[in-house]
N, C-alpha and C positions, 0 to 999 in steps of 0.2 A: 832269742829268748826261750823259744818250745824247744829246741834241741840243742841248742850248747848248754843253756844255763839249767834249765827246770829237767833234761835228758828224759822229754818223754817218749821217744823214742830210737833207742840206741844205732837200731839198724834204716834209721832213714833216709828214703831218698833224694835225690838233687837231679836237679835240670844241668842241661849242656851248658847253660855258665855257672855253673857251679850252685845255683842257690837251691837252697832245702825245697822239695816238693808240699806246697801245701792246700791243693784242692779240695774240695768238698769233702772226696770220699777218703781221704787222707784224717783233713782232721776229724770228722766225724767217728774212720775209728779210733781214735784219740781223746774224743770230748770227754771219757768217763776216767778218764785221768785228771784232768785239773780241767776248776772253774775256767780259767781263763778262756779254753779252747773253745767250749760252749758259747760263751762271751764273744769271742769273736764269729763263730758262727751265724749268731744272733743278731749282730750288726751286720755282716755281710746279707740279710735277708732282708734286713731294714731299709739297707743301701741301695736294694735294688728295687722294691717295691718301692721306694719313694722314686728312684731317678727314672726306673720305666711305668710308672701308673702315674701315682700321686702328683709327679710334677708334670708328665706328659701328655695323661688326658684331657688337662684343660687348652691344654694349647692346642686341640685336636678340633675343639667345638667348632662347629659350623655358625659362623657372627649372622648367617642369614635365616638360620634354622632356630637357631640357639640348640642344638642339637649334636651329635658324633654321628658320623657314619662311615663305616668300615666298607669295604671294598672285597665282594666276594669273588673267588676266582672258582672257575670250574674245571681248569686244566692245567691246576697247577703237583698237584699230590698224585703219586701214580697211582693210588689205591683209588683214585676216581671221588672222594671227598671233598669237599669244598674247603679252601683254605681262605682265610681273612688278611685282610693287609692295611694298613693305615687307619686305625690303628688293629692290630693283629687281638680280636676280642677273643680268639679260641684258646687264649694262653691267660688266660686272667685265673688268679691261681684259686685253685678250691683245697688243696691238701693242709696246708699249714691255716694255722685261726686267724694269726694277724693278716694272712694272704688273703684269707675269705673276706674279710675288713672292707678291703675293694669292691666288693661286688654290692656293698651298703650305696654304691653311690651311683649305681645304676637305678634309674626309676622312671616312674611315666610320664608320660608329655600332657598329660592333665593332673588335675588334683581328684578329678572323681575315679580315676584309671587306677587298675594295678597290674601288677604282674604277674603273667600266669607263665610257668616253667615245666614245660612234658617231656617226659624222659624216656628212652626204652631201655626195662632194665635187665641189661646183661646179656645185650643182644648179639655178642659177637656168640657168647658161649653159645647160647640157642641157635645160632646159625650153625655151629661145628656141629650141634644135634645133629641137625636137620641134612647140611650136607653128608654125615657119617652115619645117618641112621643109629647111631648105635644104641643098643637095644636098653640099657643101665642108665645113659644120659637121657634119651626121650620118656623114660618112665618117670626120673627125678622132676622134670619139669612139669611132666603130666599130673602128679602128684602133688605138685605146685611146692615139693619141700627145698630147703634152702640147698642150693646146688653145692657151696663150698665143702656143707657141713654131711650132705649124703657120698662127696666125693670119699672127703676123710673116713666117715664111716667105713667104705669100700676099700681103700688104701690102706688104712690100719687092721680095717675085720675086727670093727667092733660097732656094736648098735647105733643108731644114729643120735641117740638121748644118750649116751654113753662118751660122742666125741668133746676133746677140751677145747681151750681155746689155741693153743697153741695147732694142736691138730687140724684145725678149719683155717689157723693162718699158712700153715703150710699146704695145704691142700688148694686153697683161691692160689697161690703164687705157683703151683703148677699146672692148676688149670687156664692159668691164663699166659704162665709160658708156654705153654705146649703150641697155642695158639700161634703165637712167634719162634717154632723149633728150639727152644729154649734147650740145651746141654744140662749133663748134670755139673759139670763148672760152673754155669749160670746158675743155675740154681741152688747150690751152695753158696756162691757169693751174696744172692740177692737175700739168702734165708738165715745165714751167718751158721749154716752145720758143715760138718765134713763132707766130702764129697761123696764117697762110700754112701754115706747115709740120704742124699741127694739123689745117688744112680739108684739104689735098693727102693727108694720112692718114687721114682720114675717108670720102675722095673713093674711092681703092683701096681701102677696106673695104668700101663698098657697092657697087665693082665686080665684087668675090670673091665677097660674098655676097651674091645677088643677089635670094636667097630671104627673108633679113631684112630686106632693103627693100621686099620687096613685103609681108612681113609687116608692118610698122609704119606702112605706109601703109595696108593696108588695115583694121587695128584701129581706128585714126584712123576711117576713113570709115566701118566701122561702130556707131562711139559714136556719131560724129554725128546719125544715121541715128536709132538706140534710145534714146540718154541712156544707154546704160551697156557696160558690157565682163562679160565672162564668162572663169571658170576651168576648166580640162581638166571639171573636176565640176560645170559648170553654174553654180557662184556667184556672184554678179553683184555687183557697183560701179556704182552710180549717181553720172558723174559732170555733172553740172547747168551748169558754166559751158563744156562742150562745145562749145556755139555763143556764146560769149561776144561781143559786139562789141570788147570790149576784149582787143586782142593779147596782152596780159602774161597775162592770166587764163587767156585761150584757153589758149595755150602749157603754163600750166602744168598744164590739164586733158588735154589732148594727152601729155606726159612722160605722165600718168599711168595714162591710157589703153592706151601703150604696156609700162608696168610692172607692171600693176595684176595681171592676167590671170598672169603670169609668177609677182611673187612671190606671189599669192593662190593659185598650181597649186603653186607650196612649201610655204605654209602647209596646202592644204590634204591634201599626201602627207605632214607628219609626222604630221599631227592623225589621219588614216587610219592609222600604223603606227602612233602611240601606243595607238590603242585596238584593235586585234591584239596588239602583244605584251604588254599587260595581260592583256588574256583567254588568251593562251597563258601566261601566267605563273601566273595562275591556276588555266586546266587542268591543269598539270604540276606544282601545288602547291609552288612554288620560295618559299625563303623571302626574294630577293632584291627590293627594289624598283628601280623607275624613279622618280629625286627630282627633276631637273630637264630642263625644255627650256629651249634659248638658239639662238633662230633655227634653224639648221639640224643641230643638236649637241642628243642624249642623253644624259641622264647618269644609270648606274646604283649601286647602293653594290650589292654581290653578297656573299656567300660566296663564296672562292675555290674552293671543291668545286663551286660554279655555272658556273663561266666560261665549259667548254663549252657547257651547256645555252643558256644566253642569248646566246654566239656564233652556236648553230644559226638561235633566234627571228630576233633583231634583222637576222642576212644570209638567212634568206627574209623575212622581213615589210618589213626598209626598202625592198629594192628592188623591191618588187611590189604597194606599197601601192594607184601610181595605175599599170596597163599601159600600159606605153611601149615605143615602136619604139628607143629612142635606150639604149644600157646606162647603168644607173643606178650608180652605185660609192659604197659604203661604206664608211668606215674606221676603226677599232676601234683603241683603246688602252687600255691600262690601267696602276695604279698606285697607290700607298699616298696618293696625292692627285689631285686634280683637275686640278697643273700637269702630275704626270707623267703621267695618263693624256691629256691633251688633245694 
C-alpha cells in the first residue's frame, strides 16, 4: 500500500525476503507524506504501550503486597548503574504524552502519601565540567545560565539573548553527543542537516571548548596506555578492544572510553546519596520511603507531614554526595502520582 500503490517512496528499501523495509526510522521519515504513515505510527505506539505497561503491570502486583516491585541489579550495566528487571520501571516512557499517561498510575501506598520525585539536573554535562575542567563550561554553570543556550551562543558567536530556538536545539544534541563520541554522521542524522553543516558545528565546539577536547583525547590515550578508564571514585572499566586492530571496534571502545568515566561518576553520586539519605531517614526515624531509582531520578512515596524533612535530606545529601568544583542542581516535585510529581 505505502510503496507500490501510494509510491511514497520510489527508492525504498527491502529486507532479505524481499519485503519493503518499514521501521520506525523509515516511516517516520515518510509520515509527512501522507496521513496514513502517521496513523500507523501512532498505533504502533498504542500497541506497545498497551501490551508492555497497561496490560503488564497489573499482572506484576504483588497479591501479598497489593503492591509492584522491581528487582534492582547492580552489576548488571557496565556503566556501573543500576538496572531494573521485573518489571523493568527505568523504561516507563516520559518523551511522548500518551507514554507519560503511564506514569498517572504509579502512586502511593496511602491516601495521605504523595509523591516526591528529585532529579539531578544535567548531571552528566556537569560531570564533563568537572572531569575537563574546561574553562567556558565551568563558567556557564557557575553562572547558573542555561547550558544549551550559552553553548549555541559560543558555537554560533552570537549573544546569548540573541540564540533561537533551533540554535539551542542544535546545540543540547551536540552536547550531549559529544558525551557519547558522537560523528558528524551522527549528528546530521539525528539533527536532519547535511553533514558538512554537522562537522563545521562540531569543529566551533571544540574550538570554544577547548578543555573537552583535550579531555577526550586524553581519556583515549590513557585507556590505551592501562586497558581501562576510571570514575571521580576510582572505579574502573576495563575496556580490552582499546588497542583493537580493527577500526570499527577500536572506535567503539574509544566512544566508551570517553563515556564510561562520566556516566560511571553519575551512577556512582546517586548510589553515594542513596545510601546517605537512607541512613538519614533512618536516623530521623521518618516513616517515609525511597522506592525507586531511574537513572538520574528518586523517587519517594512520603507522608505529606514529611515533605519538609526529606526536602532538607535529599538538597544536602544529592548535591554533596561526590565534591565537586562545578554547582550540582537538584530538582524536586511532587504530587498525587509519579506523572505529576516528575
Amino acid at each position: 500500500m505505502l510503496f507500490d500503490k501510494l509510491q511514497l517512496d520510489p527508492k525504498a528499501k527491502k529486507t532479505k525476503t524481499g519485503q519493503y523495509k518499514t521501521g520506525e526510522d523509515v516511516l517516520s521519515a515518510l509520515a509527512h507524506k501522507s496521513d496514513i504513515v502517521q496513523d500507523i505510527l501512532d498505533f504502533r505506539q498504542y500497541q506497545k504501550l498497551k501490551s508492555t505497561y497497561v496490560d503488564a503491570l497489573p499482572t506484576l502486583i504483588n497479591p501479598n503486597t497489593g503492591l509492584i516491585h522491581t528487582s534492582y541489579n547492580q552489576a548488571v550495566a557496565a556503566t556501573g548503574r543500576l538496572s531494573s528487571t521485573n518489571p523493568n520501571l527505568q523504561n516507563i516512557p516520559i518523551r511522548t504524552e500518551k507514554g507519560r499517561e503511564v506514569r498517572k498510575a504509579f502512586i502511593p501506598r496511602e491516601e495521605e502519601n504523595i509523591i516526591l520525585s528529585a532529579d539531578y539536573s544535567q548531571i552528566e554535562l556537569r560531570i564533563m565540567a568537572e572531569l575537563s575542567q574546561d574553562e567556558h563550561m565551568l563558567e556557564a554553570f557557575a553562572l547558573g545560565q542555561d547550558i544549551h543556550r550559552a553553548t549555541a551562543a559560543k558555537v554560533y558567536g552570537v549573544d546569548i539573548d540573541q540564540v533561537t530556538a533551533d540554535q539551542r536545539r542544535n546545540a543540547k544534541a551536540v552536547n550531549f553527543g559529544i558525551i557519547y563520541g558522537q560523528s558528524a554522521f551522527g549528528l546530521s542524522q539525528s539533527l536532519g542537516i547535511p553533514r558538512k553543516e554537522a562537522a563545521d558545528i562540531i569543529e566551533q565546539y571544540f574550538n570554544q571548548y577547548k578543555g573537552i577536547k583535550q579531555y577526550m583525547s586524553k581519556v583515549v590515550e590513557t585507556a590505551k596506555e592501562n586497558g581501562y578508564v576510571e570514575t571521580i571514585l576510582k572505579r574502573r572499566r576495563y575496556l580490552r578492544d582499546i588497542n583493537s586492530a580493527n577500526m570499527t571496534v577500536r572506535g567503539f571502545a574509544e566512544r566508551n572510553a570517553i563515556n564510561a568515566p562520566i556516566q560511571g561518576s553519575a551512577a556512582d553520586m546517586i548510589k553515594v546519596a542513596m545510601i546517605n539519605i537512607q541512613k538519614d531517614i533512618e536516623d530521623q526515624g521518618l516513616k517515609g520511603k525511597m522506592i525507586m531509582q531511574v537513572h538520574d531520578e528518586l523517587v519517594f512515596d512520603i507522608p505529606e507531614k514529611e515533605l519538609d524533612a526529606f526536602k532538607n535530606i535529599i538538597l544536602h545529601r544529592m548535591p554533596t554526595a561526590i565534591p565537586m568544583r562545578v554547582p550540582i542542581v537538584v530538582e524536586i516535585g511532587i504530587g498525587k502520582n509519579w506523572l505529576e510529581a516528575h
